[in-house]
C-alpha positions in Angstrom: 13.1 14.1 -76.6 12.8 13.0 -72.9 9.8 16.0 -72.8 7.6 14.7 -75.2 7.9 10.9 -74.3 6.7 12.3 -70.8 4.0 14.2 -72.4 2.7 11.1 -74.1 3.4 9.0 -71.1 1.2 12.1 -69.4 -1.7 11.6 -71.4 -1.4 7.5 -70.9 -1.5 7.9 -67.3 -5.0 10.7 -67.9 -6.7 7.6 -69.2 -5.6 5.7 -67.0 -6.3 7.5 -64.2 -9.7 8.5 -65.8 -10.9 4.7 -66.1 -10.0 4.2 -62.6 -11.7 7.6 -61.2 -14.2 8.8 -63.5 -16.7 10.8 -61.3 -14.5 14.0 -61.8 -14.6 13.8 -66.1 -11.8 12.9 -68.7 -10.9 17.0 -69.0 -10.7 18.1 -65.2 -8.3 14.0 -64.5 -6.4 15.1 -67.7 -5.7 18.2 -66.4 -4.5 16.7 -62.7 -2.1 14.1 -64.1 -0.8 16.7 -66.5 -0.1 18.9 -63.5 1.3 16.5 -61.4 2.9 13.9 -63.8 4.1 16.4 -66.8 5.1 19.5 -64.9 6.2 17.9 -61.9 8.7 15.2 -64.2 9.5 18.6 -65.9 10.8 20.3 -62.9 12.9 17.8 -61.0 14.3 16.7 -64.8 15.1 20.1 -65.5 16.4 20.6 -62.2 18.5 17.6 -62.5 19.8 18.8 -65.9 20.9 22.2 -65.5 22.5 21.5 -62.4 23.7 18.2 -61.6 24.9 17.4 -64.9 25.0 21.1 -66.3 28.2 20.3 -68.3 26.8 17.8 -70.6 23.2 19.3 -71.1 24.6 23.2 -71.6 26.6 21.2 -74.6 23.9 19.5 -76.0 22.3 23.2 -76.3 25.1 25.0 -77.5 25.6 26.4 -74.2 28.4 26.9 -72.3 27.8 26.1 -68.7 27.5 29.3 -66.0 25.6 30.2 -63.1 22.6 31.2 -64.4 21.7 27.2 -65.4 22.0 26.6 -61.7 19.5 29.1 -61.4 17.3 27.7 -64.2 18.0 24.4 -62.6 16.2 25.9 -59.4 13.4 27.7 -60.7 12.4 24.5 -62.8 12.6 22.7 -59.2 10.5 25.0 -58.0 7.9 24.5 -60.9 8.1 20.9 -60.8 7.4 20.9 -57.0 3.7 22.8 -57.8 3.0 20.2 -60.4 3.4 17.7 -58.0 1.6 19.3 -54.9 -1.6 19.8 -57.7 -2.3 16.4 -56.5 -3.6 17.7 -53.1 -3.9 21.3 -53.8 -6.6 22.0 -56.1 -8.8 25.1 -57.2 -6.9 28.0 -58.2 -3.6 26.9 -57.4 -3.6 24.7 -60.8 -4.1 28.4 -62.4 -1.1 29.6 -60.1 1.0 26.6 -61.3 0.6 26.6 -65.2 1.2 30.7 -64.9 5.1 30.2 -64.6 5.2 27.2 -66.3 3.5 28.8 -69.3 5.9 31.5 -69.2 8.6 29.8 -68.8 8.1 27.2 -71.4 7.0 30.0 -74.1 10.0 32.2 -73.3 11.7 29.5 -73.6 10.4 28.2 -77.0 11.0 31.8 -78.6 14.6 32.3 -77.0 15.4 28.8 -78.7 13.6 30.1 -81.6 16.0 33.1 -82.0 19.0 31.5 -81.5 18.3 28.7 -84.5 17.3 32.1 -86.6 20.4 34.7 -85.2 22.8 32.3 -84.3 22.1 28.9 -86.5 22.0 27.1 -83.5 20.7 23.6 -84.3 21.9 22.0 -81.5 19.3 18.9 -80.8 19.0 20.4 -77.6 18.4 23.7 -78.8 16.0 22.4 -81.5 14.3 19.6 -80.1 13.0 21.1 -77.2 11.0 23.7 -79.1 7.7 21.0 -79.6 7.6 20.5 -75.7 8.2 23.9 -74.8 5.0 25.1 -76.8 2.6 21.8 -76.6 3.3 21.3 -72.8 1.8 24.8 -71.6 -0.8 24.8 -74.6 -2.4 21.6 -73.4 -2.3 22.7 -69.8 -3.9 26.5 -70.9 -6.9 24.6 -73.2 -7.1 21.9 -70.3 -8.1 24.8 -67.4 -10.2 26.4 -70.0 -11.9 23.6 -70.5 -12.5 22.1 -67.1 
């Protein structure tokens, strides 16, 4: 749930933003403050969450905590940390930041996907996240294409 709140608080701050710089255009400001705002909240929330209080977000998945969430924990830092540098890194390093977090966030979607189907996992966490997963990436994809 936290994901899509973010998303809409995303596009509140692309208005926002727009209104107070709008020599660039709504689509190309959109895009930034998704980048920056969306991915980069993404990444250090995920980070946060599958390490720092791995116990209690594995469980709201159906998870049992291991290693490999640490490692998810890291990768989404990672991720998150691109988002953010968007701000001042611009050009084709938007395209190199919404590559991994496209992939991510659609393997993601369809390994959630699988598990409610093969292992009737409907964990909120397991269920929920399935909107962000596939509208977060989507907007970013029509959002370059676009711009």
């Amino acid at each position: 749930m936290v994901y899509i709140i973010s998303y809409v608080i995303g596009w509140i701050l692309s208005i926002i933003y727009n209104l107070l710089n709008p020599s660039q255009g709504f689509i190309y400001n959109a895009c930034l403050i998704q980048l920056v705002f969306t991915v980069g909240f993404f990444g250090v929330f995920n980070f946060i969450g599958h390490v720092i209080v791995r116990e209690k977000v594995a469980k709201t998945i159906g998870w049992v905590s291991n290693g490999f969430q640490i490692e998810l924990g890291i990768v989404s830092l990672g991720i998150g940390i691109s988002g953010i540098l968007c701000y001042w890194i611009r050009d084709g390093f938007w395209i190199a930041t919404v590559i991994p977090f496209a992939t991510f966030l659609f393997g993601a979607a369809i390994l959630h996907i699988k598990e409610i189907l093969k292992s009737r996992n409907f964990n909120p966490g397991n269920v929920v996240i399935i909107l962000p997963d596939i509208i977060m990436p989507l907007t970013l994809i029509i959002l370059l294409l676009l711009k």
